[in-house]
KOLKOL-143662 format. One line per field, with one value per atom (N, C-alpha, C): x, y, z; residue number from 0; atom name. Coordinates in steps of 0.05 Angstrom, whole numbers. Last residue first. Layout:
# KOLKOL-143662
u	c(X; ...)
v	c(Y; ...)
w	c(Z; ...)
pos	c(NUM; ...)
site	c(CA; ...)
***
This chain:
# KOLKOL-143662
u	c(1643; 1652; 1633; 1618; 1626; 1632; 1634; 1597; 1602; 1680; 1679; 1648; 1719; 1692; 1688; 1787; 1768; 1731; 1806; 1804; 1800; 1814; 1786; 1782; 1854; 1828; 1810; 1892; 1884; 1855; 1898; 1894; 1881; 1918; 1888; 1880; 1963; 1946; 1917; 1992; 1990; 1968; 1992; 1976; 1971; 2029; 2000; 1980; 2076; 2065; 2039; 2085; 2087; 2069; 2082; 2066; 2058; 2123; 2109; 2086; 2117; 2136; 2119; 2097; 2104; 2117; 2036; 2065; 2072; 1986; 1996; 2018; 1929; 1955; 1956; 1897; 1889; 1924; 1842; 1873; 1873; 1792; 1805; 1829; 1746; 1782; 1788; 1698; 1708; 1741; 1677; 1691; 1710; 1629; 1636; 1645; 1634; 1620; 1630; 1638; 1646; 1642; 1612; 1599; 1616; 1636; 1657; 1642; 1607; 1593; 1617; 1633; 1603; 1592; 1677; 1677; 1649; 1653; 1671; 1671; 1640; 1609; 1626; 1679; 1656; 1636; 1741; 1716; 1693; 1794; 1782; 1758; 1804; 1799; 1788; 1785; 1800; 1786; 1788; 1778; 1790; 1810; 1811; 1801; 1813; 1785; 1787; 1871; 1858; 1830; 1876; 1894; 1872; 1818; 1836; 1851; 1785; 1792; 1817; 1784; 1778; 1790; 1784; 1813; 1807; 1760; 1761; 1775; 1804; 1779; 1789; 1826; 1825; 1811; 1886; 1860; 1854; 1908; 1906; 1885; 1961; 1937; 1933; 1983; 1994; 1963; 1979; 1989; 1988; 1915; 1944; 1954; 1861; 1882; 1913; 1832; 1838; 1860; 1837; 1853; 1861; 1798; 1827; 1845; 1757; 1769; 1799; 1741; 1743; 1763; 1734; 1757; 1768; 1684; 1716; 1740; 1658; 1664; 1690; 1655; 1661; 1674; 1621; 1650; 1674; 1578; 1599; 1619; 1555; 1558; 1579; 1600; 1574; 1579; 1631; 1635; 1617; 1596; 1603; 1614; 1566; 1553; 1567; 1608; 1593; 1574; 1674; 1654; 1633; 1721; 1719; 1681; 1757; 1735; 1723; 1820; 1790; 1776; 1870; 1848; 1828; 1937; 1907; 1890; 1977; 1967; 1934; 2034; 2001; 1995; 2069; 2053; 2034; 2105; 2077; 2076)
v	c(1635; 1622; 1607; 1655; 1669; 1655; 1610; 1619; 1639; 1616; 1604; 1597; 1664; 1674; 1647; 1650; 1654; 1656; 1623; 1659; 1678; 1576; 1586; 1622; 1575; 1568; 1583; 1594; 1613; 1611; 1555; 1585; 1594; 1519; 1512; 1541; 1533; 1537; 1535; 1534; 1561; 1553; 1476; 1501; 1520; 1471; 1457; 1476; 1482; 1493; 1488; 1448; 1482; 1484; 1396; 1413; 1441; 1381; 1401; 1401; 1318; 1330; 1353; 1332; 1317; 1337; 1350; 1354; 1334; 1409; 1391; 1376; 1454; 1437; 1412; 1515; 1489; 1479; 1547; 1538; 1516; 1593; 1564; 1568; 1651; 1642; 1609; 1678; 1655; 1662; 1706; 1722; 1706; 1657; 1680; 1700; 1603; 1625; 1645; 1534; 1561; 1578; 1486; 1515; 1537; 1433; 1462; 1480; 1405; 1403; 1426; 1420; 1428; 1427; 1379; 1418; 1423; 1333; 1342; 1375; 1317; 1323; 1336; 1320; 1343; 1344; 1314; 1307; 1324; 1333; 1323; 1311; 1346; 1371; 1363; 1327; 1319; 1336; 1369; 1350; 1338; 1386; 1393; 1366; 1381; 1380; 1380; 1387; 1354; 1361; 1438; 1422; 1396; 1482; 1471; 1450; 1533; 1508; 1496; 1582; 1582; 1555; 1575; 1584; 1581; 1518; 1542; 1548; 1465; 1479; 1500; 1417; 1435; 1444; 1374; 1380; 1413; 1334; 1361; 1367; 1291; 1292; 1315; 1285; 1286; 1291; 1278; 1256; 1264; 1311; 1312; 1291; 1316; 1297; 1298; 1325; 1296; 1295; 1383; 1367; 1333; 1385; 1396; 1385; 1367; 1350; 1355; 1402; 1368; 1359; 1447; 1441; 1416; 1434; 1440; 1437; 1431; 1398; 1412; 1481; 1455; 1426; 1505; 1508; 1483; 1470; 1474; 1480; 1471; 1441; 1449; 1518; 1504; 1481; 1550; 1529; 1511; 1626; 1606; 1576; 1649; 1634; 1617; 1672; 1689; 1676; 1650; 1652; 1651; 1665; 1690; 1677; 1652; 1638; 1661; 1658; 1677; 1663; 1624; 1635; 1641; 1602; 1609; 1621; 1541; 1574; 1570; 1509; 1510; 1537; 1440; 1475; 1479; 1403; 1409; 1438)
w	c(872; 841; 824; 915; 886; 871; 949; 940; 913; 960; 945; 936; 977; 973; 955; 1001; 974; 980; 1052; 1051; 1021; 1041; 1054; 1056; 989; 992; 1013; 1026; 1002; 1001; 1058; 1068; 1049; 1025; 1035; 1052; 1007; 992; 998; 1059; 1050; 1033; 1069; 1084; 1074; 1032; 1031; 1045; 1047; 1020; 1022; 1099; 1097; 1076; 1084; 1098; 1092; 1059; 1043; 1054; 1095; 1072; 1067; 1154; 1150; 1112; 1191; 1195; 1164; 1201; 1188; 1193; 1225; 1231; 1214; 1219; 1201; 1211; 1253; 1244; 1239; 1233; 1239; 1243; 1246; 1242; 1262; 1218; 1235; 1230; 1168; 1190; 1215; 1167; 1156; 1177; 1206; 1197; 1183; 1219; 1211; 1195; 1242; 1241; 1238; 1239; 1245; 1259; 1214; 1246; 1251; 1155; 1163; 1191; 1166; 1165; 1159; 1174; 1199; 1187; 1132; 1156; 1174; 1095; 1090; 1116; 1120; 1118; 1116; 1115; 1087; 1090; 1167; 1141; 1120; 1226; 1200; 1178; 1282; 1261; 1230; 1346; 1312; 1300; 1394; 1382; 1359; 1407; 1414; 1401; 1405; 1388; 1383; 1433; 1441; 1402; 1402; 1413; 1416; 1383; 1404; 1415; 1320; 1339; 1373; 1299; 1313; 1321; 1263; 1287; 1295; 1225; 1226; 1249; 1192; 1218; 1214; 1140; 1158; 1182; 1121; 1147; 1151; 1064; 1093; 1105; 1009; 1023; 1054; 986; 990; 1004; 967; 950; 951; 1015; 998; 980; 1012; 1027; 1020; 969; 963; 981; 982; 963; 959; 1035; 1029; 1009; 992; 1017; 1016; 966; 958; 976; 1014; 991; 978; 1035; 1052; 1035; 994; 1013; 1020; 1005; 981; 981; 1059; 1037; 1008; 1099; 1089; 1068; 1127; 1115; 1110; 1108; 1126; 1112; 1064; 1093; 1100; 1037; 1051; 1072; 1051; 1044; 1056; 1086; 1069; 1054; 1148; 1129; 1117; 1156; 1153; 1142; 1186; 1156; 1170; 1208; 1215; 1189; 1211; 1197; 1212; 1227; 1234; 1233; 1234; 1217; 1222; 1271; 1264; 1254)
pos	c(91; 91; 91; 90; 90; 90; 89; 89; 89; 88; 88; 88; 87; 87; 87; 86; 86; 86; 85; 85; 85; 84; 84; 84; 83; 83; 83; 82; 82; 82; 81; 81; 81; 80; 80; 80; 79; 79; 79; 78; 78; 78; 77; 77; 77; 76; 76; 76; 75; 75; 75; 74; 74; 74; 73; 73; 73; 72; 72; 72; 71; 71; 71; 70; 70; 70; 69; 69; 69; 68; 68; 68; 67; 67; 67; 66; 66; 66; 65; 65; 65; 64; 64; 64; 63; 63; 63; 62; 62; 62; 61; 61; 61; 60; 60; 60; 59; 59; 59; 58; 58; 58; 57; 57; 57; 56; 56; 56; 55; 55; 55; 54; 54; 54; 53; 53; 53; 52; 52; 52; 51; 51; 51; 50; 50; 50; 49; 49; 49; 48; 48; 48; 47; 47; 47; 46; 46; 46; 45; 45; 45; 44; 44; 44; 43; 43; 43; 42; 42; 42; 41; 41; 41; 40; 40; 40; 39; 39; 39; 38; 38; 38; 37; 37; 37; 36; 36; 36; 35; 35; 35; 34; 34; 34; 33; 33; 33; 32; 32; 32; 31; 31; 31; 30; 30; 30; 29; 29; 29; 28; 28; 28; 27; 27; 27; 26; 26; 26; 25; 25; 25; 24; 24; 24; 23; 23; 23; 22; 22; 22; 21; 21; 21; 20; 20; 20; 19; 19; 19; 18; 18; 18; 17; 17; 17; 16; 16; 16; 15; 15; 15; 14; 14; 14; 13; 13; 13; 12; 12; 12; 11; 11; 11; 10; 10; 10; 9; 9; 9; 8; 8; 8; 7; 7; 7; 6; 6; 6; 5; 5; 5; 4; 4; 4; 3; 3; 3; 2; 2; 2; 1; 1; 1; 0; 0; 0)
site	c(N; CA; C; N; CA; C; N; CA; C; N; CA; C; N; CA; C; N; CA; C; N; CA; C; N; CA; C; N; CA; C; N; CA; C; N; CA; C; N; CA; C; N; CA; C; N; CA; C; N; CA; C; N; CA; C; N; CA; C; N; CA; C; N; CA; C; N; CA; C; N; CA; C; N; CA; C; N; CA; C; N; CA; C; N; CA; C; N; CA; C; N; CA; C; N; CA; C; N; CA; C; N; CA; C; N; CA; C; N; CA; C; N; CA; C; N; CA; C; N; CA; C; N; CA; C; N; CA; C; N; CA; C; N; CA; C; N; CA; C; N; CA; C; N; CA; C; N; CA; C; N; CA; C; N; CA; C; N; CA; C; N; CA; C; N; CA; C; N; CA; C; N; CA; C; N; CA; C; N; CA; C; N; CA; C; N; CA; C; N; CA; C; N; CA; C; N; CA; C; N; CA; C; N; CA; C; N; CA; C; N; CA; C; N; CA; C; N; CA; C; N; CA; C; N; CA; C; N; CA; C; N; CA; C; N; CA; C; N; CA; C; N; CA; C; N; CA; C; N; CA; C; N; CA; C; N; CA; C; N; CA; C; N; CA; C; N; CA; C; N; CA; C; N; CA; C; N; CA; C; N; CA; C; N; CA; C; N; CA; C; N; CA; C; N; CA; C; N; CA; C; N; CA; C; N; CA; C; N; CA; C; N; CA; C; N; CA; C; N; CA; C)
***
């Protein structure tokens, strides 16, 4: 199992847009990602590619998720979905 941590970088938080990009970006990889609050326990993490599941997140601007994966090019995947949440994606 891989498992990176991210700054949620946009400015309100994983909200409806945020959030759908995310969504889609995890969608379209073959492996399973989860995600939740650093506070929480493994067993609470949520599935990454669901928009109601990273919006009930409430992650906030400044938050720190960890996002766990296993299986082929995990590793690479993570890194890019790091990138992603640690983008200002209300800027774009």
């Amino acid at each position: 199992m891989h498992e990176r941590k991210a700054v949620i970088a946009s400015r309100i938080g994983l909200h409806a847009r945020p959030a759908g990009i995310f969504a889609e970006a995890v969608g379209s990889l073959t492996i399973e990602v989860t995600i939740a609050l650093e506070e929480e326990s493994a067993e609470d993490a949520m599935d990454a590619s669901s928009i109601l599941s990273l919006m009930s997140l409430g992650a906030a601007n400044g938050d720190i998720v960890v996002l766990r994966a296993e299986g082929a090019g995990a590793e690479e995947a993570l890194e890019a979905l790091v990138a992603l949440l640690e983008t200002d994606l209300d800027a774009e």
